[in-house]
N, CA, C and O atoms as a GROMACS GRO file, in nm:
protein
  444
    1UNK      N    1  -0.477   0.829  -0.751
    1UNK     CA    2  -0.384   0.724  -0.788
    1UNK      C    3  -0.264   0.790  -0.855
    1UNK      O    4  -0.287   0.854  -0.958
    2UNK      N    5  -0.132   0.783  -0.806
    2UNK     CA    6  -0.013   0.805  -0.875
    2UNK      C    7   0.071   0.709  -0.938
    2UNK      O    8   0.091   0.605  -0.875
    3UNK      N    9   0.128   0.722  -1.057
    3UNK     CA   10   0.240   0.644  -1.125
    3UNK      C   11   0.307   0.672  -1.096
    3UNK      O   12   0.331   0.788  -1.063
    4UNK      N   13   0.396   0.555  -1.091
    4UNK     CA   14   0.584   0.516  -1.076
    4UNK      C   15   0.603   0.539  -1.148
    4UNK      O   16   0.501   0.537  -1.217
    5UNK      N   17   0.712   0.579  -1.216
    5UNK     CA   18   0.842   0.614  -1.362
    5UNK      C   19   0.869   0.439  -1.325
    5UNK      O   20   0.883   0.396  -1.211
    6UNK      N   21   0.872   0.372  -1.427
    6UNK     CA   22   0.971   0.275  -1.394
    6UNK      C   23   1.082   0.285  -1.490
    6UNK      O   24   1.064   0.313  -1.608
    7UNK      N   25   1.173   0.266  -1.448
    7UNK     CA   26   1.322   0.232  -1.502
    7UNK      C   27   1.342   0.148  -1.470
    7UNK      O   28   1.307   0.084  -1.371
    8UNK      N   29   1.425   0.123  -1.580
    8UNK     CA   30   1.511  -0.040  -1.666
    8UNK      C   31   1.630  -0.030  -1.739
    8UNK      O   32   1.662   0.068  -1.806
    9UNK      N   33   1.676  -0.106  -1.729
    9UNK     CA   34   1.824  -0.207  -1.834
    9UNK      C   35   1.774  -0.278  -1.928
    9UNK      O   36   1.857  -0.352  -1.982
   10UNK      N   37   1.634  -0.285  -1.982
   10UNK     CA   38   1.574  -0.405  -2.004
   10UNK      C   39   1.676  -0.370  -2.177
   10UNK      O   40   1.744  -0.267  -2.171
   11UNK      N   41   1.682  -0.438  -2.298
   11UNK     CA   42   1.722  -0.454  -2.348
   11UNK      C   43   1.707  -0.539  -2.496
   11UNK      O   44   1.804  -0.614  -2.503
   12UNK      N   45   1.644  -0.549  -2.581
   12UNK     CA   46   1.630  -0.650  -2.714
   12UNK      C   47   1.514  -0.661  -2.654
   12UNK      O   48   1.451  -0.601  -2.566
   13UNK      N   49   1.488  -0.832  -2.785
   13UNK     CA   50   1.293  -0.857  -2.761
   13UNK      C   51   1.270  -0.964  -2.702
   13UNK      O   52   1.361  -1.030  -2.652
   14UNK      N   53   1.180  -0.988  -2.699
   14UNK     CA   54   1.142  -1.065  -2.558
   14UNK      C   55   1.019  -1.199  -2.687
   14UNK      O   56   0.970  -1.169  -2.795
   15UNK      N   57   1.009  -1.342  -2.609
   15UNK     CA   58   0.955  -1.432  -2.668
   15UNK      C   59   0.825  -1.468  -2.569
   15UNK      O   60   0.831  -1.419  -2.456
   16UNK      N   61   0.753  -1.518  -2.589
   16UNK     CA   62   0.637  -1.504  -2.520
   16UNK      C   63   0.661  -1.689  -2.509
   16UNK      O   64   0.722  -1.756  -2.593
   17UNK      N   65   0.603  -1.734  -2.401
   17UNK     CA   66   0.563  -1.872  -2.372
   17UNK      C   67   0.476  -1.854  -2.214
   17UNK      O   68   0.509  -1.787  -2.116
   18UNK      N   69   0.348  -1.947  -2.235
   18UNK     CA   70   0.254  -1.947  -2.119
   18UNK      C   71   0.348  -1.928  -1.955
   18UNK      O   72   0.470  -1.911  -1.952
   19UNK      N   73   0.289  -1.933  -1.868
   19UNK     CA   74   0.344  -1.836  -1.738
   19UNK      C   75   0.415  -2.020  -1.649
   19UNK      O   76   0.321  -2.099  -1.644
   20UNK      N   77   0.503  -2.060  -1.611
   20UNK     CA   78   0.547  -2.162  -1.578
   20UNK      C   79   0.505  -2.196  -1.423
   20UNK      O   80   0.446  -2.131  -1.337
   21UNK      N   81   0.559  -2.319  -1.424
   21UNK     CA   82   0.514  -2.382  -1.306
   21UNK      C   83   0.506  -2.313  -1.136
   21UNK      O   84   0.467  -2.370  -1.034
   22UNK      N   85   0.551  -2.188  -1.150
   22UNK     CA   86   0.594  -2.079  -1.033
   22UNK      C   87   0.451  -1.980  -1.040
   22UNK      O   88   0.383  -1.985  -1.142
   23UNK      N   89   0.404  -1.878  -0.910
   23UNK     CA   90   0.356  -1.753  -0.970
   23UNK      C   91   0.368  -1.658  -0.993
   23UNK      O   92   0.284  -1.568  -0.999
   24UNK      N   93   0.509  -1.654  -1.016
   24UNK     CA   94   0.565  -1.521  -1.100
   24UNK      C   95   0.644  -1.397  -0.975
   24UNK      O   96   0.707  -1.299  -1.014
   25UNK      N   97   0.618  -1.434  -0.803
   25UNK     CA   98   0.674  -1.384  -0.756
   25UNK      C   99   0.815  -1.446  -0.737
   25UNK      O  100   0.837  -1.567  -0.726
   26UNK      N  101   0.916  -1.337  -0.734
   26UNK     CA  102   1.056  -1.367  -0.697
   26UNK      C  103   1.092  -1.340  -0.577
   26UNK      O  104   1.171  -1.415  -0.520
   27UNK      N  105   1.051  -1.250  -0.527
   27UNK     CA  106   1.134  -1.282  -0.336
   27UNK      C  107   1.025  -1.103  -0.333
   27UNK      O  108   1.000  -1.014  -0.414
   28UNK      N  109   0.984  -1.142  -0.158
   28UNK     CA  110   0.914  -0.976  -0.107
   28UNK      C  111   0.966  -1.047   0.004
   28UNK      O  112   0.955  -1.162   0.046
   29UNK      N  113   1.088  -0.842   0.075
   29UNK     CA  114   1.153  -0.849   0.168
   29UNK      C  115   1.075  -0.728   0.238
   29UNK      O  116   1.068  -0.613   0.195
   30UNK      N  117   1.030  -0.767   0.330
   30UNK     CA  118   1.013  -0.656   0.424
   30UNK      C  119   1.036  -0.657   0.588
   30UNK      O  120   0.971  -0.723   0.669
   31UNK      N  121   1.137  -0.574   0.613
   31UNK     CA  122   1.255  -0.529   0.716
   31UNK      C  123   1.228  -0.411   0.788
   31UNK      O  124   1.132  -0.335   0.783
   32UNK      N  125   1.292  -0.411   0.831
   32UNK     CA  126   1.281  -0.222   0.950
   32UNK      C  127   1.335  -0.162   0.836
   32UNK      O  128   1.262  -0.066   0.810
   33UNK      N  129   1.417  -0.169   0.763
   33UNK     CA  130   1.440  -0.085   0.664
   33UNK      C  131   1.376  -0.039   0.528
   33UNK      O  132   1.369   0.072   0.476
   34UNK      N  133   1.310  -0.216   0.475
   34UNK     CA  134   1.234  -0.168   0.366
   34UNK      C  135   1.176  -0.231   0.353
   34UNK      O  136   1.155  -0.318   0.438
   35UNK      N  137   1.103  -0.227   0.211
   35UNK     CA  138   0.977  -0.309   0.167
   35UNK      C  139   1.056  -0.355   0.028
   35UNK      O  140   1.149  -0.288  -0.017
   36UNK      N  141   1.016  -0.460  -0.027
   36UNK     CA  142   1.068  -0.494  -0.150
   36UNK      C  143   1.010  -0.623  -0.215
   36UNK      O  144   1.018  -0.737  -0.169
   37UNK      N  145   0.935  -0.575  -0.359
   37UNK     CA  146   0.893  -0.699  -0.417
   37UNK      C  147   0.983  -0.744  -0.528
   37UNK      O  148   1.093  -0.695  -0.555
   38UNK      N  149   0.937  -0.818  -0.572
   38UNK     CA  150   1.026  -0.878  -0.701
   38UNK      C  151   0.962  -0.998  -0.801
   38UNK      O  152   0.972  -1.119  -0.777
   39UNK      N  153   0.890  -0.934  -0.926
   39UNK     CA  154   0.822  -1.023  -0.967
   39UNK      C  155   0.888  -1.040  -1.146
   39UNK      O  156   0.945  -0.953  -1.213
   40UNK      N  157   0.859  -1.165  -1.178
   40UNK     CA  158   0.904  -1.200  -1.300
   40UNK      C  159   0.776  -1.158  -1.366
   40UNK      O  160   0.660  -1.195  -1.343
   41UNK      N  161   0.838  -1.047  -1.478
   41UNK     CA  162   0.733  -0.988  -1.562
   41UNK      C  163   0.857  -1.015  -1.737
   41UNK      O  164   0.892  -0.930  -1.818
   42UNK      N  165   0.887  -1.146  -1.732
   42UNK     CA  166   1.002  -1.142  -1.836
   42UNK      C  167   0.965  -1.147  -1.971
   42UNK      O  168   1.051  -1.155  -2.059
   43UNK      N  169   0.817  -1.142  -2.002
   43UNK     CA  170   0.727  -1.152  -2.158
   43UNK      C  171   0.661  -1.030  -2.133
   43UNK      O  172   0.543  -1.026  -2.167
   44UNK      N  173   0.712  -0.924  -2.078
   44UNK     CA  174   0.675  -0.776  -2.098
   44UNK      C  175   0.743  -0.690  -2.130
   44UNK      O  176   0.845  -0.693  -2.062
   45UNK      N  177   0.742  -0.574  -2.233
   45UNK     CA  178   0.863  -0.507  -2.252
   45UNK      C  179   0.844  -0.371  -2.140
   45UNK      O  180   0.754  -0.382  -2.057
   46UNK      N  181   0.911  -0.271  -2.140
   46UNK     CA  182   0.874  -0.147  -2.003
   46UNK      C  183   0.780  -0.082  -2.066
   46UNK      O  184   0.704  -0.055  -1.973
   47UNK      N  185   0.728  -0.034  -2.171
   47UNK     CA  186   0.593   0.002  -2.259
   47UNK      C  187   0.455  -0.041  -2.225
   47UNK      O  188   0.345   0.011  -2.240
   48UNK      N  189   0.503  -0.172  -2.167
   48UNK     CA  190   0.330  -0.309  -2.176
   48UNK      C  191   0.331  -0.274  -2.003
   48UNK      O  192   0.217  -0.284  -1.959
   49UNK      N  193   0.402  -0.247  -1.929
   49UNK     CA  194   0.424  -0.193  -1.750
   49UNK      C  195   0.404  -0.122  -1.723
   49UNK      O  196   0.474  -0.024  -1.748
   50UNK      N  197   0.261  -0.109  -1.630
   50UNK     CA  198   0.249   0.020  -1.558
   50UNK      C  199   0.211   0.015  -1.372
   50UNK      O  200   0.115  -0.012  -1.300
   51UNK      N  201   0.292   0.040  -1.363
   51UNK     CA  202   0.292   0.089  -1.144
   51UNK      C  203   0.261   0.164  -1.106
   51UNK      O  204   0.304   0.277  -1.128
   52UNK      N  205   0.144   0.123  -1.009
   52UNK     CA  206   0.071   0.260  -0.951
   52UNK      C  207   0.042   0.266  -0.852
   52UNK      O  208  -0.033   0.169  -0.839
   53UNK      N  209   0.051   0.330  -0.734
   53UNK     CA  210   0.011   0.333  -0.575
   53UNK      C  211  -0.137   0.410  -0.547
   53UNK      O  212  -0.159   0.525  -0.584
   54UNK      N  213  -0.194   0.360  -0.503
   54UNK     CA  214  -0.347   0.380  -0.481
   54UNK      C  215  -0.345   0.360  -0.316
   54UNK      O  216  -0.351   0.243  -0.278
   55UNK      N  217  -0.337   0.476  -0.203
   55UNK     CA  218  -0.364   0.458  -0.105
   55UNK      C  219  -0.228   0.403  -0.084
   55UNK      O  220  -0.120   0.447  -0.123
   56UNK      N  221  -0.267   0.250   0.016
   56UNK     CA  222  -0.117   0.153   0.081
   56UNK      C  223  -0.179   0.090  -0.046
   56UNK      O  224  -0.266   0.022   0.009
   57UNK      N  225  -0.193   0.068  -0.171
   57UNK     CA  226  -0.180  -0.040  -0.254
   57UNK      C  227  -0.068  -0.007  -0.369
   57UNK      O  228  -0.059   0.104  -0.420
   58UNK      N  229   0.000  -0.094  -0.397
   58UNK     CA  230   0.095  -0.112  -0.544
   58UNK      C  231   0.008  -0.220  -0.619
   58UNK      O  232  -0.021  -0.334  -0.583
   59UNK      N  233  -0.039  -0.121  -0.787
   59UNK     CA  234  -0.081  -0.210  -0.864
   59UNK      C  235  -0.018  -0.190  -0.965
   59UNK      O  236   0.008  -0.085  -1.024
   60UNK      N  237   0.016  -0.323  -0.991
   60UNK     CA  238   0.106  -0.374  -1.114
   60UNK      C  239   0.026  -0.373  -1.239
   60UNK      O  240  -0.058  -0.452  -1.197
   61UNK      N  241  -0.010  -0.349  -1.344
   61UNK     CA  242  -0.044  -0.402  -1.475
   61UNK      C  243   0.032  -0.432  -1.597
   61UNK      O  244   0.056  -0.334  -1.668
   62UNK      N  245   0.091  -0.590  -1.653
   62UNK     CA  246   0.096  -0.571  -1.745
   62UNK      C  247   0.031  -0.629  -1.868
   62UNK      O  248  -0.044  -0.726  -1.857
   63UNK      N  249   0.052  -0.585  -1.962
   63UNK     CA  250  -0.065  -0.592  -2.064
   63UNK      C  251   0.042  -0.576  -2.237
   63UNK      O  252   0.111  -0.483  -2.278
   64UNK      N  253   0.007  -0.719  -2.299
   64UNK     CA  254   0.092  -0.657  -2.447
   64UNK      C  255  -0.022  -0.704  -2.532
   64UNK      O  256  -0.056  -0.812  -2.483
   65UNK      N  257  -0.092  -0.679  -2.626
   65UNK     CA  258  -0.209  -0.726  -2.712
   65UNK      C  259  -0.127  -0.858  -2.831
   65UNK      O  260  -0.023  -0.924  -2.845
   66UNK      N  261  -0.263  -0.834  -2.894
   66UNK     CA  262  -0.207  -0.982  -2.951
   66UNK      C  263  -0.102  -0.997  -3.006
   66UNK      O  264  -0.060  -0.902  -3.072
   67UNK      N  265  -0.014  -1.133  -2.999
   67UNK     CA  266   0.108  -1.090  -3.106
   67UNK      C  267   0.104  -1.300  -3.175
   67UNK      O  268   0.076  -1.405  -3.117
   68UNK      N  269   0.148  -1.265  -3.325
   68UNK     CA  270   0.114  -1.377  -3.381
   68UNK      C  271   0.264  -1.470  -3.348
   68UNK      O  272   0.360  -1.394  -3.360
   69UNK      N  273   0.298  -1.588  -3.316
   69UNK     CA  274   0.426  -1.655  -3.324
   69UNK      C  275   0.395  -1.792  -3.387
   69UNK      O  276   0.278  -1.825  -3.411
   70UNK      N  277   0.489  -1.863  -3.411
   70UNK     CA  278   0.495  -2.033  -3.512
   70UNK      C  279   0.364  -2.124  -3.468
   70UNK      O  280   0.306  -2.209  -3.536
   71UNK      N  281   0.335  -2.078  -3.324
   71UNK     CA  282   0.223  -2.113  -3.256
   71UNK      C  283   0.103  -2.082  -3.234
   71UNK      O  284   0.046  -2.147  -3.146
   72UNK      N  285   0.041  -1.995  -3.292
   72UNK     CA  286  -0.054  -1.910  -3.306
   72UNK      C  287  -0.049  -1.751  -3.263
   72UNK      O  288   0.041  -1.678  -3.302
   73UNK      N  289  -0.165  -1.700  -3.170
   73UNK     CA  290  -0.168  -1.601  -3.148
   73UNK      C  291  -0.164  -1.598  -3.020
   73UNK      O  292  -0.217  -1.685  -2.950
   74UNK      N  293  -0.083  -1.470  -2.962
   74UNK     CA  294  -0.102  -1.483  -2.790
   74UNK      C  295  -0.105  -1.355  -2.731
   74UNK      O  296  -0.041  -1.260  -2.775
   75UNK      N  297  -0.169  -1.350  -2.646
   75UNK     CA  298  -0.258  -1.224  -2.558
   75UNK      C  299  -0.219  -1.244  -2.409
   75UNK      O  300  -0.255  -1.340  -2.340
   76UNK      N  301  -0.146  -1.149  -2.371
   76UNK     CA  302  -0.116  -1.179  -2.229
   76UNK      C  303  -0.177  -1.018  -2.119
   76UNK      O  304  -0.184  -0.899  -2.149
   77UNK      N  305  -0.205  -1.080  -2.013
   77UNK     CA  306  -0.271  -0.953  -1.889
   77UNK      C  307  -0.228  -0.992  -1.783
   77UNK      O  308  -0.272  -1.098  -1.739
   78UNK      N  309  -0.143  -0.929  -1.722
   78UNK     CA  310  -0.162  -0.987  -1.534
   78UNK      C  311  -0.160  -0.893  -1.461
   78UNK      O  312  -0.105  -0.791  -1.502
   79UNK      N  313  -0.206  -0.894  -1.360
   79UNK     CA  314  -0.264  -0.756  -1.291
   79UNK      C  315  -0.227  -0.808  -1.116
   79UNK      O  316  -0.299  -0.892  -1.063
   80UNK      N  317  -0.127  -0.757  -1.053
   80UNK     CA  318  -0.097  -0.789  -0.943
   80UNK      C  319  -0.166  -0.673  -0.846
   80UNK      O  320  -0.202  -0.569  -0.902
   81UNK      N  321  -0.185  -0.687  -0.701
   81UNK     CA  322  -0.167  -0.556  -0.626
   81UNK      C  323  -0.112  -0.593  -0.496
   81UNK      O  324  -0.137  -0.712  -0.473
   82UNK      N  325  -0.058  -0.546  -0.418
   82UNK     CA  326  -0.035  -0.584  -0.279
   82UNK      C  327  -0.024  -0.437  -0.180
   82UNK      O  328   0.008  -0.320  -0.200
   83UNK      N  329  -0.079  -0.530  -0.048
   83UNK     CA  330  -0.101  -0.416   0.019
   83UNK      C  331  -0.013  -0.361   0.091
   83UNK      O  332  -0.004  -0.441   0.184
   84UNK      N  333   0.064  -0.272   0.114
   84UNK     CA  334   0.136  -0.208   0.169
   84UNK      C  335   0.156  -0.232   0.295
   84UNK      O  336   0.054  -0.258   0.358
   85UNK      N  337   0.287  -0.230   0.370
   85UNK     CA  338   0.267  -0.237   0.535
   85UNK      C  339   0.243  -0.074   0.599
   85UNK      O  340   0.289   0.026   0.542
   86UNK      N  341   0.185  -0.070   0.690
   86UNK     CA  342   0.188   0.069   0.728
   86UNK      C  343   0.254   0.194   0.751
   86UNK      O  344   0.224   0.314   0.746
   87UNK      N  345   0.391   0.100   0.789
   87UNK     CA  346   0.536   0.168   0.861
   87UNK      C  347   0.593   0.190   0.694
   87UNK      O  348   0.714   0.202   0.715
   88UNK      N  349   0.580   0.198   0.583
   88UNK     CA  350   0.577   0.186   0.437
   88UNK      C  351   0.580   0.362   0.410
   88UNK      O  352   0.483   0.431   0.444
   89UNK      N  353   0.704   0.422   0.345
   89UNK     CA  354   0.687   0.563   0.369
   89UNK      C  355   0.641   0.576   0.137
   89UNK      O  356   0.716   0.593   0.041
   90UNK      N  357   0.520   0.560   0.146
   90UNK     CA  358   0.436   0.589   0.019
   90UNK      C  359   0.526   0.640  -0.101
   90UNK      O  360   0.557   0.578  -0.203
   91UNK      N  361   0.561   0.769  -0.062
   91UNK     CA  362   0.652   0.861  -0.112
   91UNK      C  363   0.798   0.824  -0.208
   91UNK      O  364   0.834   0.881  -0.311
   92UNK      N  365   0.871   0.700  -0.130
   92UNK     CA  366   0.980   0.667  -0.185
   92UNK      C  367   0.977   0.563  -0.256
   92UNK      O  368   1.073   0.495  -0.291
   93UNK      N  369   0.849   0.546  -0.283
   93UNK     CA  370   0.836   0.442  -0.372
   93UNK      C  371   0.924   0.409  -0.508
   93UNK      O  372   0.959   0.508  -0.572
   94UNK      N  373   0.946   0.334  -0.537
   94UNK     CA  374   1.048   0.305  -0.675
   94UNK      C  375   1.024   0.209  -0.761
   94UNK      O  376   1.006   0.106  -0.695
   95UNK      N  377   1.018   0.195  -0.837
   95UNK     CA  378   1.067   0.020  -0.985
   95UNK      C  379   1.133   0.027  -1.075
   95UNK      O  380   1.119   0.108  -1.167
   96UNK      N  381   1.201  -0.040  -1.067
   96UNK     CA  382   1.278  -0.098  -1.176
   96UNK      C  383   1.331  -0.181  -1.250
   96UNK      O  384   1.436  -0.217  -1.196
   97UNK      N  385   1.316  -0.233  -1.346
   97UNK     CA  386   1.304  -0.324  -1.430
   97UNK      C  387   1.413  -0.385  -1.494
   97UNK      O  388   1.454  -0.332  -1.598
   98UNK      N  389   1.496  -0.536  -1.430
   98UNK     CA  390   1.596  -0.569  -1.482
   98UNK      C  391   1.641  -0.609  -1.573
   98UNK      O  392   1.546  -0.670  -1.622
   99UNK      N  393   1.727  -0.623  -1.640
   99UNK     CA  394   1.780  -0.718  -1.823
   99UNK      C  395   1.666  -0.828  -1.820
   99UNK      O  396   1.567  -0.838  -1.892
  100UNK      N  397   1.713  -0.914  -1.707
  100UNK     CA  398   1.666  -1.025  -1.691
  100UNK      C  399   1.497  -1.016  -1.684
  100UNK      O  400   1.453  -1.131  -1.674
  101UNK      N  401   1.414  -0.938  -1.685
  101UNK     CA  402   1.280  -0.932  -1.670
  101UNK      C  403   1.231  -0.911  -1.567
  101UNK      O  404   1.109  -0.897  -1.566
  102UNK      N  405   1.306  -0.899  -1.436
  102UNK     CA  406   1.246  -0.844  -1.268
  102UNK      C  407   1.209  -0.760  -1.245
  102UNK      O  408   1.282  -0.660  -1.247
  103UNK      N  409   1.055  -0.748  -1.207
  103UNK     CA  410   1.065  -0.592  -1.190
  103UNK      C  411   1.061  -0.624  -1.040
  103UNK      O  412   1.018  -0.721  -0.978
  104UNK      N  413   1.131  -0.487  -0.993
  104UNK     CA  414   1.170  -0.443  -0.836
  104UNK      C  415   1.090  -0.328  -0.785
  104UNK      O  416   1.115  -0.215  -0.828
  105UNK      N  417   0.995  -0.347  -0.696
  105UNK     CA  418   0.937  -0.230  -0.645
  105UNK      C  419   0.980  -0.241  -0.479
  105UNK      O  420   0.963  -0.330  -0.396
  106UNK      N  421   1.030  -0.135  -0.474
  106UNK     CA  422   1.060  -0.076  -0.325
  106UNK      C  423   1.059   0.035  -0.290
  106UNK      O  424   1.058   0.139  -0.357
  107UNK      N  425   1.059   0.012  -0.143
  107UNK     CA  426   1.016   0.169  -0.034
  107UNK      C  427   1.060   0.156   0.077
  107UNK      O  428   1.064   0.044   0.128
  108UNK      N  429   1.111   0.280   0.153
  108UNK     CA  430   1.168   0.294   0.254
  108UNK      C  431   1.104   0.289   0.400
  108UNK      O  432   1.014   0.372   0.396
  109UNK      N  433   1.107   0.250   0.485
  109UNK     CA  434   0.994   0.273   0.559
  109UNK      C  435   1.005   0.421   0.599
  109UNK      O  436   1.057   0.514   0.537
  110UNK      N  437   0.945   0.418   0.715
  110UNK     CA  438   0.872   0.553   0.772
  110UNK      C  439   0.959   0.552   0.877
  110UNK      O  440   0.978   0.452   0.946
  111UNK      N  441   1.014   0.660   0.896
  111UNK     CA  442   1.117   0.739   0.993
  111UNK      C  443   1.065   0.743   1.117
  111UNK      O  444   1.127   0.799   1.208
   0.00000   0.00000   0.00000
């Protein structure tokens, strides 16, 4: 299993509220050119994020332990993976993590 470096813009602190009426994916493009996910990870800072390719899999984890707010205490985990397309060149894998809380994982396909 290898890690991604992820890089970010991300920026200040972040407020925690339960996961909303969506499931957290933002758009997966995959083209003759590339692969591309895009998931709202916006109650994670790049510390609590870790990306890892296992085989054709990208697994996402993020994870921040408890933190106390006006509302009690809150504990958050989400653990994504998806499977890779084949034509998917492993290697150029990338993420990066926007102001806004997106993280972007993409790859080039295979030549």
């Amino acid at each position: 299993m290898t890690s991604i470096p992820l890089e970010h813009d991300w920026v200040g602190e972040t407020w925690d509220w339960p996961l909303q009426h969506n499931d957290g994916v933002v758009r997966v493009t995959n083209n003759s050119d590339k692969f591309e996910v895009g998931l709202d990870v916006q109650f994670f800072t790049p510390n609590e994020i870790e990306v890892k390719v296992s085989g054709q899999d990208i697994l996402i984890n993020c994870r921040h332990e408890v933190r106390n707010d006006v509302h009690g205490t809150v504990t958050r985990e989400i653990h994504r993976a998806y499977k890779l397309p084949s034509d998917v060149d492993v290697s150029t894998l990338k993420s990066h993590l926007s102001s806004r809380g997106v993280l972007n994982i993409s790859a080039q396909k295979k030549k």
